[in-house]
C-alpha positions as a Python dict, from the first residue, in 0.01 Angstrom:
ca = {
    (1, 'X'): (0, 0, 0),
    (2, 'X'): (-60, -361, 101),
    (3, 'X'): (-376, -482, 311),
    (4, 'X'): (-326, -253, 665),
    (5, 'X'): (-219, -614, 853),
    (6, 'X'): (-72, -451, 1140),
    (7, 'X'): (-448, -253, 1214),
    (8, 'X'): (-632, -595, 1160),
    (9, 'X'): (-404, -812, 1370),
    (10, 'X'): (-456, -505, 1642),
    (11, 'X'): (-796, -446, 1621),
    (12, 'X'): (-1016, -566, 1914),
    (13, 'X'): (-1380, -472, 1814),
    (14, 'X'): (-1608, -645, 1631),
    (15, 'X'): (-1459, -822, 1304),
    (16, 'X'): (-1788, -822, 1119),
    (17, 'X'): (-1870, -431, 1145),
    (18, 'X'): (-1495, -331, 1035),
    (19, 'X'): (-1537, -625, 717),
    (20, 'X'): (-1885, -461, 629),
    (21, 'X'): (-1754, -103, 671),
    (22, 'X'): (-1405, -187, 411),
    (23, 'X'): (-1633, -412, 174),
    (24, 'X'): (-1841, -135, 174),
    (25, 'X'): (-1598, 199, 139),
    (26, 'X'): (-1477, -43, -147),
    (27, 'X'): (-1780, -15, -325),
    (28, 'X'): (-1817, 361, -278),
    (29, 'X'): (-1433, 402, -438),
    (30, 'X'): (-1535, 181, -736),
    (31, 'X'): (-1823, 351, -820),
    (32, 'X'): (-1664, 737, -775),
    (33, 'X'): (-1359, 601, -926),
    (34, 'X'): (-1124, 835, -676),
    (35, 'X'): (-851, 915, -816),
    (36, 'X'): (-671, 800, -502),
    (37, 'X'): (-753, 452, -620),
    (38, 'X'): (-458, 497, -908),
    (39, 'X'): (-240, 654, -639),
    (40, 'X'): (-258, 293, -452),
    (41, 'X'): (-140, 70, -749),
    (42, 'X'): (-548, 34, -853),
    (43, 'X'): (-580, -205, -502),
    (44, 'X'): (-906, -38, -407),
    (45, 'X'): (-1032, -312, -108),
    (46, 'X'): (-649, -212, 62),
    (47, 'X'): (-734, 117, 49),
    (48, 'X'): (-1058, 109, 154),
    (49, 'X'): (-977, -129, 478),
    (50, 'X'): (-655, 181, 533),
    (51, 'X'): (-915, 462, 548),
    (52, 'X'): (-1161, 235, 788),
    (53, 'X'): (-893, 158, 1005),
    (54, 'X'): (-695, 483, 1030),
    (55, 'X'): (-1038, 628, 1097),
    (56, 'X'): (-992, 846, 763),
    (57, 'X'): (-1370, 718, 722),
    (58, 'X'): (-1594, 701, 985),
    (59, 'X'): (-1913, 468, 1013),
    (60, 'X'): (-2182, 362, 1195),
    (61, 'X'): (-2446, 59, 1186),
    (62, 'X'): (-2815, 189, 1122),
    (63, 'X'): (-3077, -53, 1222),
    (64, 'X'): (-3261, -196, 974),
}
């Protein structure tokens, strides 16, 4: 799966929270290596930014 382009063109919230959230989910695949990661060619930021946008992962923003 290519970058979800369609999602970012239609997204109307804020950009920063949604970059955070993907950069971050990123991260988390990475480090567990998820086996869905080999499932999506080994592109783990576009899969990350697919399960933040299709709400498969949910977050929030904690204060600091």
């Amino acid at each position: 799966m290519i970058f979800p382009l369609k999602e970012l063109i239609e997204y109307d919230q804020n950009m920063y929270e949604i970059t955070s959230a993907s950069s971050r989910r990123s991260y988390q695949l990475s480090m567990l290596k998820d086996p869905e990661i080999e499932e999506n060619d080994g592109k783990v930021v576009s899969l990350a930014a697919r399960q933040v946008f299709t709400q498969e992962v949910l977050f929030r923003l904690e204060a600091d």
